[in-house]
C-alpha atoms as one frame of an Amber mdcrd trajectory, in Angstrom:
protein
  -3.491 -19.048  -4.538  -2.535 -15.576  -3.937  -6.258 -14.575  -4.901  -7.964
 -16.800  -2.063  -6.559 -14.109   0.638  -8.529 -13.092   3.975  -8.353  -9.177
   5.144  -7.745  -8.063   8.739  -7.729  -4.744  10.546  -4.657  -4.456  11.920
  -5.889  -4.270  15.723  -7.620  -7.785  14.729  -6.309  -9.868  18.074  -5.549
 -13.306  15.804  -5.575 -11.729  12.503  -3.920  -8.750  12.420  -0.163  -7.294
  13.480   0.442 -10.288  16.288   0.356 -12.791  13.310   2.115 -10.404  11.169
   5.428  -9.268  13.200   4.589 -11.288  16.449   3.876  -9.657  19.378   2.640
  -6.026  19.080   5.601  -3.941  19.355   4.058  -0.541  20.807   6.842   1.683
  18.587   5.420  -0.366  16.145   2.047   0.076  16.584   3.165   4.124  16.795
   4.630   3.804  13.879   1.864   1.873  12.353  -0.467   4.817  13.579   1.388
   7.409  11.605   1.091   5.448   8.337  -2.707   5.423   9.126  -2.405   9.267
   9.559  -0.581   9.826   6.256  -2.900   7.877   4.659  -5.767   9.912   5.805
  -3.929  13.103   5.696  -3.010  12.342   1.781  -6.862  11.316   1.034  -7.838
  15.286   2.670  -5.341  16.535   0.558  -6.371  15.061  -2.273 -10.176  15.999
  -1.589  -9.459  19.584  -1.137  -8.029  19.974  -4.697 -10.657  17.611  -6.832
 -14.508  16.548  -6.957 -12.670  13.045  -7.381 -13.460  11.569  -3.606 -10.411
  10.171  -2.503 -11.041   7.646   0.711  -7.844   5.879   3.133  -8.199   2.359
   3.613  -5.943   2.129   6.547  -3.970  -0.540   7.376  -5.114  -4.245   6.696
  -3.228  -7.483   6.923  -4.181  -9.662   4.307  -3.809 -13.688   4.859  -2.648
 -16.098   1.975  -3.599 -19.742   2.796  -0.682 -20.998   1.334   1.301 -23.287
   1.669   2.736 -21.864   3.433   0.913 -19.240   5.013   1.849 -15.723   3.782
   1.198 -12.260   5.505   1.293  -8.858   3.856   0.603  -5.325   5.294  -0.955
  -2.738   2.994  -2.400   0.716   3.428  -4.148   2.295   0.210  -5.976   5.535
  -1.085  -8.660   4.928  -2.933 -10.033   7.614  -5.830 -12.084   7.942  -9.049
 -15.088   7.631 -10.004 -17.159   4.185 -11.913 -14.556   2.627 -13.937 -12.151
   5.957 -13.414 -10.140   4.779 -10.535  -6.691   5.399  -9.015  -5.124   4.024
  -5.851  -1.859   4.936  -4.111  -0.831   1.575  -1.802   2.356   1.186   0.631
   2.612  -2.150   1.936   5.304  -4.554   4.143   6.073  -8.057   3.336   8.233
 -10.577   4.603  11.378 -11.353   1.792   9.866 -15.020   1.291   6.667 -13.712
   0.305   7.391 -13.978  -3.073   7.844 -17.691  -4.767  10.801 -17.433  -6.559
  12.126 -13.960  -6.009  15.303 -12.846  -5.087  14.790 -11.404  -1.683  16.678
 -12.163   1.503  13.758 -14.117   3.449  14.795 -12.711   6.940  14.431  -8.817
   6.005  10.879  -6.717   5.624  10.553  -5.126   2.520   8.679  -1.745   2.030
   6.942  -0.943  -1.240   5.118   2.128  -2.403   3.003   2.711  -5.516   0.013
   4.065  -7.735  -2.101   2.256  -9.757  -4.724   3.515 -12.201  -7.570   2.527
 -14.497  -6.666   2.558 -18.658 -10.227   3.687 -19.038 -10.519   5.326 -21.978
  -6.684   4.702 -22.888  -6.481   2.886 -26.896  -4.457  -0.256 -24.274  -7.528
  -0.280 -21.989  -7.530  -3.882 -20.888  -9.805  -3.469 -18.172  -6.998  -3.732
 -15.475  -5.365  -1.205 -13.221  -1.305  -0.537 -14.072   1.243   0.444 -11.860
   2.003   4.277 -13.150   4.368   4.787 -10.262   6.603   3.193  -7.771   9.144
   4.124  -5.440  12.277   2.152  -5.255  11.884  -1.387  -2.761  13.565  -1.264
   0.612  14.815  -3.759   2.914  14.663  -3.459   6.617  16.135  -6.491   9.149
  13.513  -5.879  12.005   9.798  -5.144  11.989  10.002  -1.309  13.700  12.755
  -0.248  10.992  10.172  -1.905   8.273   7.195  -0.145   9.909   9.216   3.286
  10.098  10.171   2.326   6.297   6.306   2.459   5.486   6.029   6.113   7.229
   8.843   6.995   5.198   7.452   5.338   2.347   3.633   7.075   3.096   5.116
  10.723   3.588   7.182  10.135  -0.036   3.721   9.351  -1.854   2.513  12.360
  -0.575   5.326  14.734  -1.909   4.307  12.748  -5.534   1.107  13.500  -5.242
   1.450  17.444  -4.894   3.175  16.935  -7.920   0.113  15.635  -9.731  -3.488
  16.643 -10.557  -5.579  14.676  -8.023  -7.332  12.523 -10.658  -6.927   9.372
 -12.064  -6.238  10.754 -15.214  -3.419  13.251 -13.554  -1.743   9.853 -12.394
  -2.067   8.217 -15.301   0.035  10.724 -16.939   3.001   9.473 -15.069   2.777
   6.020 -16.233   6.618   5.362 -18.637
């Protein structure tokens, strides 16, 4: 079950990026360090124009038990306030990650997106919606995939100038 999944950091020796990409590519772990600093760099932002707190997450491995085993990188922002919550996520996976899907099992594919709260809405169902998301992308080796997620990071960023820096200002986007 998808649900059942265990967290890492991604320096985690047996957890984290070894068991992700293999060995510990130091471009990748660069490039893995500037998603980290968008992150962080896109929570500031965010701070300096609300009295929502926005906090970075940084970048965490999660663990599905399977079978198989399946691996997924993520990176969020996390805003709002009680049930008034928004959160901007990139993340890597591996093309079989999904059953069933479509995707080529041998690429990396980068997604970025922002989820808020309905609270409030007259469709409130107590879950978070995606209210934006950039297009996937498909990389063949683990550096292009983690320079994908930079890419993908910076991106989120420009959209979020865009937008007041509340959960409500994100929720405006949603189609």
């Amino acid at each position: 079950m998808r649900d059942m999944a265990t967290t890492a950091r991604i320096d985690d020796p047996i957890a984290g990026i070894a068991a992700m990409f293999g060995d510990a590519d130091p471009t990748v772990l660069a490039a893995l360090a500037s998603v980290t600093a968008e992150l962080e760099a896109l929570a500031a932002e965010l701070n300096s124009r609300s009295s929502t707190r926005w906090k970075s997450h940084g970048l965490e491995v999660a663990t599905y038990p399977g079978p198989p085993v399946k691996r997924s990188l993520s990176g969020s922002v996390l805003g709002g306030t009680g049930d008034d919550l928004a959160y901007v996520n990139v993340q890597i996976d591996r093309g079989d990650y999904l059953a069933g899907s479509d995707r080529d099992p041998t690429l990396w594919y980068v997604e970025g997106d922002v989820h808020a709260d309905w609270t409030g809405e007259p469709d409130d169902d107590g879950q978070m919606h995606c209210v934006f998301a950039l297009p996937d992308r498909a990389f063949p080796t683990p550096l292009a995939a983690a320079q994908g997620l930079v890419s993908a990071a910076r991106e989120l960023r420009e959209v979020a100038r865009t937008r007041p820096p509340t959960p409500a200002g994100w929720r405006s986007m949603r189609t």
